[in-house]
MARTORVEX-60193 format. One record per atom (N, C-alpha, C): residue in three letters; z, y, x. Coordinates in steps of 0.1 Angstrom, whole numbers, plus 2048, in hexadecimal, padded with zeros to 3 digits. Each point is the difference from the previous one (the first is absolute). Layout:
// residues N
> code  w  v  u
> Ala  Z  Y  X
...
This chain:
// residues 110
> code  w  v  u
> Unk  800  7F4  808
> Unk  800  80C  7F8
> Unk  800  80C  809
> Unk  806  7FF  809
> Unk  803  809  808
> Unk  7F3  806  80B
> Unk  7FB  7F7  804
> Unk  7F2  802  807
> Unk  7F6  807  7F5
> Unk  7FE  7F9  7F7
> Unk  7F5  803  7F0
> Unk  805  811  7FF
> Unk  809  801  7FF
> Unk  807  814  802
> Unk  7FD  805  80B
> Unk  7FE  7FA  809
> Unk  7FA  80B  80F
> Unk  7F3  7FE  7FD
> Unk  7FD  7FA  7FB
> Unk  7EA  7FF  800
> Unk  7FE  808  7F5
> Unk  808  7FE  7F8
> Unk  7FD  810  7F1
> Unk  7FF  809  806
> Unk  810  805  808
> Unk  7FF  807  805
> Unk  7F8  807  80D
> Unk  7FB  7F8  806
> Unk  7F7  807  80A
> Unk  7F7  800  7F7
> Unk  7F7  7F8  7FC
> Unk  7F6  806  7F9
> Unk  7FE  80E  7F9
> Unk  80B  802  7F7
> Unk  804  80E  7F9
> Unk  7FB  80A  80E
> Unk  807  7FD  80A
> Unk  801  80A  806
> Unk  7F5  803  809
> Unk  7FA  7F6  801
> Unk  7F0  802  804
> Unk  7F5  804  7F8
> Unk  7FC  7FB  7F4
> Unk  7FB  803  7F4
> Unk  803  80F  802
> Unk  80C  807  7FD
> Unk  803  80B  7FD
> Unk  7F9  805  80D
> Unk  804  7FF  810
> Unk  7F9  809  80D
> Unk  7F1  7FF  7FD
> Unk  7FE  7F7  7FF
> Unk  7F1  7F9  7FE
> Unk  7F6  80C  7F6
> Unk  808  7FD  7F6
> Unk  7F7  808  7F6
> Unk  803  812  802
> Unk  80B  804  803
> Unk  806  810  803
> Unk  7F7  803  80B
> Unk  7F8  7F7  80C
> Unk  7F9  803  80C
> Unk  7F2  802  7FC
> Unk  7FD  7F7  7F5
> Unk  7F2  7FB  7F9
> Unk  7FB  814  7F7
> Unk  80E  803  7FB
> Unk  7FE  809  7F5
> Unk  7FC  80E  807
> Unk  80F  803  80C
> Unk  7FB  80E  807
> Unk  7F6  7FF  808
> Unk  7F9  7F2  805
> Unk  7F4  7FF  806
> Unk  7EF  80B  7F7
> Unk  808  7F5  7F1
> Unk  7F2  804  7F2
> Unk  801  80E  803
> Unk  80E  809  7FD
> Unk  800  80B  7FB
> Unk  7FD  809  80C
> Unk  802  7FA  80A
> Unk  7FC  80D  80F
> Unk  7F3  801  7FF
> Unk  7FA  7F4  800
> Unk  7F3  801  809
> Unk  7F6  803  7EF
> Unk  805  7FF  7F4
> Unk  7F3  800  7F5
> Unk  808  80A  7FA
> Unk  809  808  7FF
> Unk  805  808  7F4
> Unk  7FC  7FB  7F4
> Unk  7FE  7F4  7FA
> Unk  801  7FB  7F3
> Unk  810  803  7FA
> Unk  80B  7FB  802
> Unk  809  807  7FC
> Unk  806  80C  805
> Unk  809  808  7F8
> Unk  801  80F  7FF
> Unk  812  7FF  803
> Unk  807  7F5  808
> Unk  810  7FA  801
> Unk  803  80E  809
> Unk  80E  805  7FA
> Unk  803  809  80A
> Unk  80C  7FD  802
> Unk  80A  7F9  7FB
> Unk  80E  7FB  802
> Unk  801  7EE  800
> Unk  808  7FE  808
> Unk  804  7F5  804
> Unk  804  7F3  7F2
> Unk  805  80A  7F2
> Unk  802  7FC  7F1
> Unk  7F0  7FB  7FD
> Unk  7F7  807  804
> Unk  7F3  801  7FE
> Unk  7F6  7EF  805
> Unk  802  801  80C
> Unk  801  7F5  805
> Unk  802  7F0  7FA
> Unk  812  805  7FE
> Unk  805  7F3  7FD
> Unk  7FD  7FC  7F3
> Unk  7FB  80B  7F4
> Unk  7FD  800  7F5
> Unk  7EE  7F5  801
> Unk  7F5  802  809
> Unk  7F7  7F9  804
> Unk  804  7F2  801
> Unk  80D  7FF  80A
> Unk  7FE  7F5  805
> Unk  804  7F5  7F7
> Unk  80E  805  7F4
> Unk  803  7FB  7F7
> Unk  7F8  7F8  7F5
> Unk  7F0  80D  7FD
> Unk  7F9  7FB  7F6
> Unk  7F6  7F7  808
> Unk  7FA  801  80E
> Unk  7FB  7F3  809
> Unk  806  7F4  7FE
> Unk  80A  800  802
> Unk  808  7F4  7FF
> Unk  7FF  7F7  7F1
> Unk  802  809  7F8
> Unk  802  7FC  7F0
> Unk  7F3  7FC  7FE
> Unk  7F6  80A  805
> Unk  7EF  800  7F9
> Unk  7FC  7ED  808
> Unk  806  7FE  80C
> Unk  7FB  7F4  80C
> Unk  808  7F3  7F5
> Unk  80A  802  7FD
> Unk  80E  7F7  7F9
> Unk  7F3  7FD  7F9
> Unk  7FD  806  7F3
> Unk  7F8  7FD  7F2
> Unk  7F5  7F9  804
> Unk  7F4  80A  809
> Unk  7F7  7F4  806
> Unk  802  7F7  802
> Unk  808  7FA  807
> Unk  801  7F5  805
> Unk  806  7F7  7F5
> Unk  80B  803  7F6
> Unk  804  7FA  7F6
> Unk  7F3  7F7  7F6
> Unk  7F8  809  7FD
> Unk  7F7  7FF  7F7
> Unk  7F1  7FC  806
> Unk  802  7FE  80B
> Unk  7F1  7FE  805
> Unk  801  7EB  7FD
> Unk  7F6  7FB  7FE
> Unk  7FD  7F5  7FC
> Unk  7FC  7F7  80D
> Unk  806  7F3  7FF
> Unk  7FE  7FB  80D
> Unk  7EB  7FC  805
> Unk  7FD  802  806
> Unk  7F2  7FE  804
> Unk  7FB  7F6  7F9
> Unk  7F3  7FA  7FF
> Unk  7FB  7F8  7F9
> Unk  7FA  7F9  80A
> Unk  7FD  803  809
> Unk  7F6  7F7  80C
> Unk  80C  7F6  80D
> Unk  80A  7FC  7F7
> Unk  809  7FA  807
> Unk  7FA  7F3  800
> Unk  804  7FE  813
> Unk  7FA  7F1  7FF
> Unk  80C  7F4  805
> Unk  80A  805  7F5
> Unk  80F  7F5  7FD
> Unk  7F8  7F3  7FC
> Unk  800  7F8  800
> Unk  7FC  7F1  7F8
> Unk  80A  7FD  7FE
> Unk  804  802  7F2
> Unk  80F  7F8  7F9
> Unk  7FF  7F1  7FB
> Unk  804  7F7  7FF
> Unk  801  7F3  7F9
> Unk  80C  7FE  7F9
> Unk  7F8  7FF  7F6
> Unk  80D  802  7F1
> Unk  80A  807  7FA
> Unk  801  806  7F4
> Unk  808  80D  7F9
> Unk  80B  805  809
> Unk  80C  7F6  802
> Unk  80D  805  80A
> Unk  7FC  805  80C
> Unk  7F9  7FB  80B
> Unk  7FB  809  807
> Unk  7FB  80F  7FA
> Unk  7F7  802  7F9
> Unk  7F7  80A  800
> Unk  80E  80A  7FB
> Unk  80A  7F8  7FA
> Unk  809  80B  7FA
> Unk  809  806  804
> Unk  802  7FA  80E
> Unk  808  803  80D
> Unk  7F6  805  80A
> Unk  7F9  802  803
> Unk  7F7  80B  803
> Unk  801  80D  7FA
> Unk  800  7FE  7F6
> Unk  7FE  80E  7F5
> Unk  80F  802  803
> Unk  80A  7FD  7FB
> Unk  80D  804  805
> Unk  804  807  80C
> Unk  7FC  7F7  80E
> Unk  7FF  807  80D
> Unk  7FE  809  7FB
> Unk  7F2  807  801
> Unk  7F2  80B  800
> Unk  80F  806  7F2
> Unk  802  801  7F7
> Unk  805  809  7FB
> Unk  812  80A  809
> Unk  802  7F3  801
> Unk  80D  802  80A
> Unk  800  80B  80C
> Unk  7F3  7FA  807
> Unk  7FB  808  80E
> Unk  800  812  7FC
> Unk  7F9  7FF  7F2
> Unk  7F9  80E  7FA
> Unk  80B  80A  7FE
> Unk  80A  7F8  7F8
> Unk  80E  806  7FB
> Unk  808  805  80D
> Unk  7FF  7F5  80C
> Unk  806  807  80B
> Unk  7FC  80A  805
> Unk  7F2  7FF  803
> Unk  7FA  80E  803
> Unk  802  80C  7F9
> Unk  7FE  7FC  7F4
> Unk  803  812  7F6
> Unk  811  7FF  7FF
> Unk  808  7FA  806
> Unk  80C  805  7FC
> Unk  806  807  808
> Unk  7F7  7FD  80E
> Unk  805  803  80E
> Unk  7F6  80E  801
> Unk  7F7  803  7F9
> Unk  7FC  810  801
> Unk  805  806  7F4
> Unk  802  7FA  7F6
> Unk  809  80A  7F7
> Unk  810  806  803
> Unk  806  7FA  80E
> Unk  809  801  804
> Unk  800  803  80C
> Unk  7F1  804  807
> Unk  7FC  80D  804
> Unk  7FF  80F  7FD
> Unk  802  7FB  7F5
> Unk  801  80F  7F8
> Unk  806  807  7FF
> Unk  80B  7FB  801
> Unk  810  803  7F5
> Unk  806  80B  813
> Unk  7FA  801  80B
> Unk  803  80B  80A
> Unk  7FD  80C  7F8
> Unk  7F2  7FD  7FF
> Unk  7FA  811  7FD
> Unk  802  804  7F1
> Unk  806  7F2  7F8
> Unk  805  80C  7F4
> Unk  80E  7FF  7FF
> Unk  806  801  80B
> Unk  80B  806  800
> Unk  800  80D  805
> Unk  7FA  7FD  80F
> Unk  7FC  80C  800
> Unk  7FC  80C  7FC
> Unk  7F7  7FD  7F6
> Unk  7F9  80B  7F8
> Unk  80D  800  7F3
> Unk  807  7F9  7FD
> Unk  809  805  7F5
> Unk  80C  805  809
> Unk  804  800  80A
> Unk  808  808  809
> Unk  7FC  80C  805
> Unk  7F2  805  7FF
> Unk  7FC  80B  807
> Unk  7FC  808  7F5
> Unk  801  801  7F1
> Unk  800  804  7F1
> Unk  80A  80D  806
> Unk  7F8  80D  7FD
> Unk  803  80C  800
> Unk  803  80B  7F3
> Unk  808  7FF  7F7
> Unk  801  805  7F4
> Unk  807  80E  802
C-alpha cells in the first residue's frame, strides 16, 4: 500500500511539472493564452487535467486488437483488466488536479 502511495504520488508531481513546463512553454513562444497570474495558470492546468481524465474515460477500446481470446471467461477478464488499467489512469490524473484547484481556490481574491 505503501509503495502504490509513492507512485500516485510521484506521478502527481510529475504530471503536474510536466504539464506547468508544457504550458509556459505554449504561452511564451505562441501568445495563444493571455495568463498573467500564477491563479491563471493553475486554473489551465486544472481544466487539462479534467479535459485528459474524460478523454480518456470515454474513449472506446480500439478495434484492430490482435488479442485471440478462447472462450467467454477469458474474453471477460480481458475486458476487466483493460477497464481496470483505464480507471487507474483517469483516477491518477484526476488526482492530478486536485494541486491546481486548490490552488486556484486558495488564490480567490474577493
Amino acid at each position: 500500500m505503501k509503495n502504490t502511495a509513492v507512485k500516485v504520488m510521484l506521478f502527481i508531481c510529475v504530471a503536474n511539472v510536466l504539464s506547468l513546463l508544457a504550458l509556459v512553454t505554449v504561452t511564451h513562444y505562441t501568445h495563444l493564452f493571455t495568463l498573467n497570474g500564477a491563479a491563471d495558470y493553475s486554473f489551465v492546468l486544472m481544466v487539462w487535467f479534467w479535459l485528459l481524465t474524460t478523454l480518456i474515460y470515454l474513449a472506446q477500446p480500439g478495434s484492430g486488437s490482435t488479442i485471440q481470446v478462447v472462450g467467454e471467461k477469458n474474453l471477460q477478464r480481458v475486458d476487466d483488466q483493460q477497464q481496470a488499467s483505464k480507471l487507474n489512469v483517469c483516477l491518477k490524473l484526476f488526482l492530478s488536479s486536485i494541486p491546481a484547484a486548490l490552488f486556484c481556490l486558495l488564490t480567490i481574491e474577493l
